[in-house]
C-alpha positions in Angstrom: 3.6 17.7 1.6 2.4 14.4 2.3 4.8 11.7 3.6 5.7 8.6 2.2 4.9 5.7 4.5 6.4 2.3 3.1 5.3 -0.8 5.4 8.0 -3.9 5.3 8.6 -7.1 6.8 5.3 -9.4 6.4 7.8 -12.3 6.5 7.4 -11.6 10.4 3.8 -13.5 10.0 4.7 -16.7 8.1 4.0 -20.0 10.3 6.9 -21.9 10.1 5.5 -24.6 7.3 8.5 -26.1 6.3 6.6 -26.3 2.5 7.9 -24.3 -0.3 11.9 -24.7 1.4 14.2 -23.6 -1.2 17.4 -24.4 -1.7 19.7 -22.2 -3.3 22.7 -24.3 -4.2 22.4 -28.0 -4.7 20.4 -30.6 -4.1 20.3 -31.8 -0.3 20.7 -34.8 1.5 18.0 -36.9 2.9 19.6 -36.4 6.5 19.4 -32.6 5.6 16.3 -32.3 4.7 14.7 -34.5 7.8 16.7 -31.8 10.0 15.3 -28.9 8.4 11.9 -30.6 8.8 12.3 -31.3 12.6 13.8 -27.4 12.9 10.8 -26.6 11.3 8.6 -28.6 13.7 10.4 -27.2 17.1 10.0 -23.3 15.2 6.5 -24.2 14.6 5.6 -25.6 18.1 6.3 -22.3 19.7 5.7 -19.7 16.8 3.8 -16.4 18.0 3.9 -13.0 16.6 6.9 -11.3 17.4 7.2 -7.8 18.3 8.4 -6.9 14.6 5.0 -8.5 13.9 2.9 -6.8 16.2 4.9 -3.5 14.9 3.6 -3.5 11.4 0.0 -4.4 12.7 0.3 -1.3 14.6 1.5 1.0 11.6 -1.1 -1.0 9.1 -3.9 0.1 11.4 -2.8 4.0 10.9 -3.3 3.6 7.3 -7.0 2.0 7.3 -8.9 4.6 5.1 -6.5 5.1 3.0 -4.9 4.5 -0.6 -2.2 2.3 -0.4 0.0 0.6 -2.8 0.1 -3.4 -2.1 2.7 -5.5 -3.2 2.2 -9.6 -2.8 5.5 -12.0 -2.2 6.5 -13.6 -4.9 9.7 -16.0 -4.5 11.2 -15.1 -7.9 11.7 -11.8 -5.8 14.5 -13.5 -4.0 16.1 -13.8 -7.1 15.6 -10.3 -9.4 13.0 -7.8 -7.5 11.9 -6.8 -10.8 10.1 -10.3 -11.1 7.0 -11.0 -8.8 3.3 -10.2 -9.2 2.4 -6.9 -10.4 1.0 -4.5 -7.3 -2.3 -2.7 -7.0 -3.6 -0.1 -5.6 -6.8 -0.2 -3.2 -8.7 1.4 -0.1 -7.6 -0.4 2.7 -11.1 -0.4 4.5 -9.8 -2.8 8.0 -7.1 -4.4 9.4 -7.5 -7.2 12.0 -5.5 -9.9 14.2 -7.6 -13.3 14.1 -7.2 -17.0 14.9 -6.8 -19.5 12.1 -6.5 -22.9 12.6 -3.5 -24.7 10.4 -2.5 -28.2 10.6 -1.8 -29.1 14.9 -2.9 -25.4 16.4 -4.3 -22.3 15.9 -2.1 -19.3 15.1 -3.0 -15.6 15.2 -2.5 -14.3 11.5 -2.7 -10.5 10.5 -5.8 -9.4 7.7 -6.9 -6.8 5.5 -10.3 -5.8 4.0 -9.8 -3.2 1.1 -12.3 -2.2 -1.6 -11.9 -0.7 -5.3 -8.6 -2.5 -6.3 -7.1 -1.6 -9.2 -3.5 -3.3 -11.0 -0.6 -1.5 -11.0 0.7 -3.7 -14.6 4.2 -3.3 -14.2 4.3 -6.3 -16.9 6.0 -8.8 -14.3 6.2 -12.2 -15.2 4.4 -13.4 -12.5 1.5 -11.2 -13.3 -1.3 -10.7 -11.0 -3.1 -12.6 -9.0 -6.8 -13.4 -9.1 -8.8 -11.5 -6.4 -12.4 -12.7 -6.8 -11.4 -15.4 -4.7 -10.7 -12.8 -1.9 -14.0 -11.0 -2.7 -17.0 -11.8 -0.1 -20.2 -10.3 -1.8 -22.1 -9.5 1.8 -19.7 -6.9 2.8 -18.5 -6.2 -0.7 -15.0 -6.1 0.4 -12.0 -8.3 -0.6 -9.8 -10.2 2.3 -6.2 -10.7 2.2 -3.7 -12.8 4.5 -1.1 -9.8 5.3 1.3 -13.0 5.5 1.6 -12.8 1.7 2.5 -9.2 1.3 6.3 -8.2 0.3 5.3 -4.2 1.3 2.3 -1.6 1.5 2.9 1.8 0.3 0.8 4.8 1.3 -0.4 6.4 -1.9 
């Protein structure tokens, strides 16, 4: 019997942005919005990966060889999770911590290499994304920022 081994909580590697802030009930105030943008600015001054974050690295790094099941964020899942882009299956090939350099610092962000993906069309409005922009022909594997993922399912 083979165990299911769902992977949750990506959220854990967003850098505090402040872009893309929704608000769920009206429209706010100017003096709202400048606080959630200096909240944002404090949270981003001293963001690191949290243990949570350093926790799914961990369990992602069991699964490198294997079929898994990837599912991509999508804010309309906030709303109805049967919205959202469509998953896929692929072989995750490598997963890595590395330094990328956004806006005023670096930050360590969490990737993925996988080969052979293939759609899971689940028909979600979203649909799915384009991956050729992920695919780097030297190493014929496609690259992902884990920061995007909703979950990762062992197949």
């Amino acid at each position: 019997m083979t165990e299911n081994i769902e992977i949750t909580g990506f959220s854990n590697w967003i850098v505090p942005s402040g872009e893309g802030t929704v608000y769920c009930e009206g429209i706010p105030t100017e003096a709202q919005r400048e606080l959630n943008r200096k909240r944002t600015a404090n949270n981003r001054k001293k963001w690191n990966p949290s243990q949570k974050a350093l926790e799914i690295f961990r369990k992602l790094v069991m699964l490198q060889g294997s079929w898994v099941k990837i599912q991509l964020w999508d804010q309309m899942m906030l709303w109805d999770e049967d919205e959202g882009q469509n998953p896929f299956l692929c072989k995750l090939e490598k997963v890595y911590v590395k330094s990328i350099h956004e806006k005023d610092r670096d930050f360590l962000q969490l990737f993925i290499e996988f080969r052979y993906y293939k759609i899971d069309d689940r028909g979600y409005l979203g649909g799915s994304p384009i991956y050729e922009q992920y695919f780097d022909p030297k190493t014929e594997m496609y690259t992902y920022n884990c920061s995007t993922f909703y979950s990762v399912t062992k197949n």
